[in-house]
C-alpha positions as a printed NumPy array, in Angstrom:
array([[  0.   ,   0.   ,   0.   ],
       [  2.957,   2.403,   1.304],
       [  4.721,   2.033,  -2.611],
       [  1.052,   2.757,  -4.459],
       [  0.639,   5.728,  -2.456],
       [  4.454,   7.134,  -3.239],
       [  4.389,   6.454,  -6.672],
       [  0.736,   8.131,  -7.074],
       [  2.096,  10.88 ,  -5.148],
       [  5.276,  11.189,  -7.955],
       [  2.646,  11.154, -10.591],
       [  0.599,  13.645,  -8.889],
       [  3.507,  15.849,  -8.853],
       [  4.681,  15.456, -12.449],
       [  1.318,  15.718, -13.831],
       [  1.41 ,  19.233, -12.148],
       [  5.102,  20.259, -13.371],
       [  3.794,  19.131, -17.023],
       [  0.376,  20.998, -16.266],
       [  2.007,  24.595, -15.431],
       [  4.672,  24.102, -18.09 ],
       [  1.97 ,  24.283, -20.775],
       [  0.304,  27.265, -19.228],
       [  3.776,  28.592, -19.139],
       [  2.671,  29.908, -15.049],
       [  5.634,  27.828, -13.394],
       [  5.082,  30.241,  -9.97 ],
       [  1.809,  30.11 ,  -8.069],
       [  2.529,  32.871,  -5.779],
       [  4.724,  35.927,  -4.66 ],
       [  6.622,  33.354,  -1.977],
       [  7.312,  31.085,  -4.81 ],
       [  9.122,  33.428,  -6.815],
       [ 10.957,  34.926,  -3.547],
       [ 12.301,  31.43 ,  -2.353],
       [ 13.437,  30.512,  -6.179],
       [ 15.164,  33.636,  -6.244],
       [ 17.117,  33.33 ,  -2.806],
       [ 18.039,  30.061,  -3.538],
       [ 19.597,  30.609,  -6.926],
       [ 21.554,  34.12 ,  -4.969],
       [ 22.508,  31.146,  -2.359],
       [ 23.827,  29.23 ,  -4.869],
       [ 25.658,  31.865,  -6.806],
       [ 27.221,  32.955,  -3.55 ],
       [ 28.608,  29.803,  -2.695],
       [ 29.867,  29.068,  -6.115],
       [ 31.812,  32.597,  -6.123],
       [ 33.632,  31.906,  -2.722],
       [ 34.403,  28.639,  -4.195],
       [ 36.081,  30.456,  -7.261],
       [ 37.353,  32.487,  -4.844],
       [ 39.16 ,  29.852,  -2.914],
       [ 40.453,  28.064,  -5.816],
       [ 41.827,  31.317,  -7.556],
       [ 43.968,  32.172,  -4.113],
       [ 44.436,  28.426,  -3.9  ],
       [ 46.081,  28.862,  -7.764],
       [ 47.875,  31.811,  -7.254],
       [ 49.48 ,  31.246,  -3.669],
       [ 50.962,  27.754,  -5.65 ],
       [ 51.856,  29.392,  -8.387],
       [ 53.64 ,  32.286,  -7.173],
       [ 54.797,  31.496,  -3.71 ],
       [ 58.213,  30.896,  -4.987],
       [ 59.097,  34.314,  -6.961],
       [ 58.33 ,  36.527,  -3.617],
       [ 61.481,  37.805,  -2.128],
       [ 61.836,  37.758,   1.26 ],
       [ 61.124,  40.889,   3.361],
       [ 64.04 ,  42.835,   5.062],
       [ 63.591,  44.892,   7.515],
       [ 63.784,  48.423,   6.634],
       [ 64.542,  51.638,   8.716],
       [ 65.987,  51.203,  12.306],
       [ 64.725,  49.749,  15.619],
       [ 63.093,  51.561,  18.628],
       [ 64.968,  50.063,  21.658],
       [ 62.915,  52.06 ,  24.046],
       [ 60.124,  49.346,  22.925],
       [ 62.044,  46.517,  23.666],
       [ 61.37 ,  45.216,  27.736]])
């Protein structure tokens, strides 16, 4: 009984996909569009930082070995020192 009632529910929901993709109305409602819209800004967010990541990730690797070393320029303040 449990796998009739899951697999009428699946049709249930495809027939309605299929039913407002021919009246071209995919969104029912002002909180439908809202929620499709912050997840798709979620998603773009997280793929940026992800670029992100993997661009610093590419250039630290690629360029960690040309940077010279810093010296230490000017003079010291001994009245910092303990």
């Amino acid at each position: 009984m449990g796998q009739k009632n899951v697999q009428q529910d699946i049709g249930d929901q495809f027939n309605d996909v299929i039913s407002r993709l021919q009246s071209k109305q995919l969104f029912q409602s002002d909180w439908d569009i809202a929620s499709f819209a912050i997840f798709f800004i979620f998603i773009g967010v997280i793929l940026t930082l992800v670029i992100l990541v993997l661009i610093r990730c590419w250039c630290c690797y690629c360029c960690d070995d040309e940077k010279p070393r810093r010296n230490k320029v000017g003079i010291e303040n001994y009245g910092l020192e303990p």
